[in-house]
N, C-alpha and C positions, 0 to 999 in steps of 0.2 A: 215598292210594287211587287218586286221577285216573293220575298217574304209574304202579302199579300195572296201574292198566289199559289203559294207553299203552304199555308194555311189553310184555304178555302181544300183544296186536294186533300191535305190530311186529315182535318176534319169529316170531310166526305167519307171518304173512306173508311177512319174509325168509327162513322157513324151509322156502318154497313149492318155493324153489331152490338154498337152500343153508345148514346152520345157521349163523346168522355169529357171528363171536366175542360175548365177554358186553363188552370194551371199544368196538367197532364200537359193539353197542346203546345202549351208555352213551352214548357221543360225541353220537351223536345224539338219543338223546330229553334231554341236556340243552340241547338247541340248538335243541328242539322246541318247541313248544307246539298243546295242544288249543285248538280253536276252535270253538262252535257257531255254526248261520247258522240263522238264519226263512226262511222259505219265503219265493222269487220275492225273496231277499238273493243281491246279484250279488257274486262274487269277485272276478272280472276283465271290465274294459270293453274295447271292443275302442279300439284305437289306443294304448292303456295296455302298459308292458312288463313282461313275464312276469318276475318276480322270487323264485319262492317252488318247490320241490315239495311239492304238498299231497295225503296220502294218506285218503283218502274212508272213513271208519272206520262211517258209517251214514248212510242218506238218498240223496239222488241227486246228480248235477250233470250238468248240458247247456249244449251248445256252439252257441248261435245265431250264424248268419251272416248280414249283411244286406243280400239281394240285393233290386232292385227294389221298395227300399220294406215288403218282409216279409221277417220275421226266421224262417229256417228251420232247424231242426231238426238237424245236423253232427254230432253225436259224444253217448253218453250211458254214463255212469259210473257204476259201480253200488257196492257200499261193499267194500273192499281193492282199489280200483285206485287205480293212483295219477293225478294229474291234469295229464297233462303233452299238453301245445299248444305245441310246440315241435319241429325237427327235431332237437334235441340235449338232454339234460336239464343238459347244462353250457351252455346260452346264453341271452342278455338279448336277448327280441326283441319288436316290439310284436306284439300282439295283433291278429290280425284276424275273433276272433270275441267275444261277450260269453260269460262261464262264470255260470252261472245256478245257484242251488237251487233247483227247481221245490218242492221239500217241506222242512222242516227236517230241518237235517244237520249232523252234526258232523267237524270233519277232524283230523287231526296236520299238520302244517305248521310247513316249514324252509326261512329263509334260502337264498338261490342261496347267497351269500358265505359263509357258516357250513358249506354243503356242501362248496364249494372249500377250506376250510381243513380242514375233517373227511378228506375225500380225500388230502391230501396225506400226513395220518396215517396214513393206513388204505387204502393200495392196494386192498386188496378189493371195496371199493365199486362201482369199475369193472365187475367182475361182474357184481353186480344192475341197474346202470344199464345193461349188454346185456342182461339178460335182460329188464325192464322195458319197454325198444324193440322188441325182438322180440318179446314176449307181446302189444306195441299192434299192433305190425304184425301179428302172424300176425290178431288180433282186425277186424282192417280187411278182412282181404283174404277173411276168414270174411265179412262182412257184405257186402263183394262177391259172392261164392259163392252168399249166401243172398239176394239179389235176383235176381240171373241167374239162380237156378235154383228159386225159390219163387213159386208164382200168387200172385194179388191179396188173396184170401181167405185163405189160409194164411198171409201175413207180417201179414196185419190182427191179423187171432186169435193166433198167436205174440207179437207186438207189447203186445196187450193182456195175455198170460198172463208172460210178457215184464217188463213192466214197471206193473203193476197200479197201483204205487203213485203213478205220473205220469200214468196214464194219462187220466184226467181232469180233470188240470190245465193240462195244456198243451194247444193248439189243434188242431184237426184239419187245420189246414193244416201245424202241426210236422210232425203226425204223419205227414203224405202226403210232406212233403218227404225226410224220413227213411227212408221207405218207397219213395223215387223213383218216386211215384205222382203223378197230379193229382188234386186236391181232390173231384172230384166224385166220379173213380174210386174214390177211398178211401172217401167214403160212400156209394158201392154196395156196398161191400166190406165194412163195418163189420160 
């Protein structure tokens, strides 16, 4: 059944941009496995190397960075993104943020090595691994957009509408840093 519903998801997903063959599917979800995480269960430490792509099937995950002693707020995943902290989805690099579940989550999650030998079967891979980097990138450069161009009060409220379901679990200094606000600004702004 698990399988079952590992399937329906990742095809969904790859099918966001392309339907991919029914062998591509196969190759990979037997090389797959589902994982659940508890809440505030860390995936990756930071100085730890990035070894895995993990596709966020429900729940959340965020990317603390830790500057000056507090650990702020970098990146946050919502469920069918995949979770990649990496300039390449083909590279082993350390980590220099911690990947968090702020709530319980469950992922799909594959081997780097299982992937590199999946690829080498199935050229088409390469596809989705561009459109994957480009959906991150365009997704960055939108959250750039929407600080530059959004008041204090409107990314608070967005934020919270946003992400409802962390939004009171993680800190309000996350959330300012994320918001590229200071702390107090943000609780004027709340």
């Amino acid at each position: 059944m698990q399988q079952d519903l590992s399937y329906q998801f990742l095809k969904g997903v790859l099918s966001r941009y392309k339907i991919p063959s029914e062998d591509l599917l196969e190759a990979i979800l037997h090389k797959s496995r589902v994982k659940s995480y508890e809440d505030k269960e860390v995936l990756l430490r930071s100085g730890e190397i990035y070894t895995k792509i993990v596709l966020l099937q429900d729940g959340k995950a965020i990317a603390l960075e830790k500057l000056q002693q507090k650990k702020h707020l970098d990146w946050i995943w919502s469920p069918t993104d995949f979770i990649i902290h990496a300039s390449s989805l083909l590279q082993e690099r350390i980590s220099d943020v911690d990947i968090v579940f702020p709530v319980a989550s469950t992922t799909l999650e594959i081997d780097l090595i299982d992937l590199f030998r999946i690829r080498e079967q199935f050229p088409e891979i390469n596809y989705y691994f561009n459109r994957f980097l480009a959906q991150k990138n365009s997704k960055l450069k939108k959250h750039i957009r929407w600080i530059k161009r959004t008041g204090a009060k409107e990314r608070v409220a967005q934020f919270r509408d946003d992400h409802k379901d962390i939004y009171y679990v993680i800190t309000d200094e996350q959330k300012a840093s994320y918001l590229k606000m200071g702390l107090r600004w943000f609780q004027k702004n709340k």
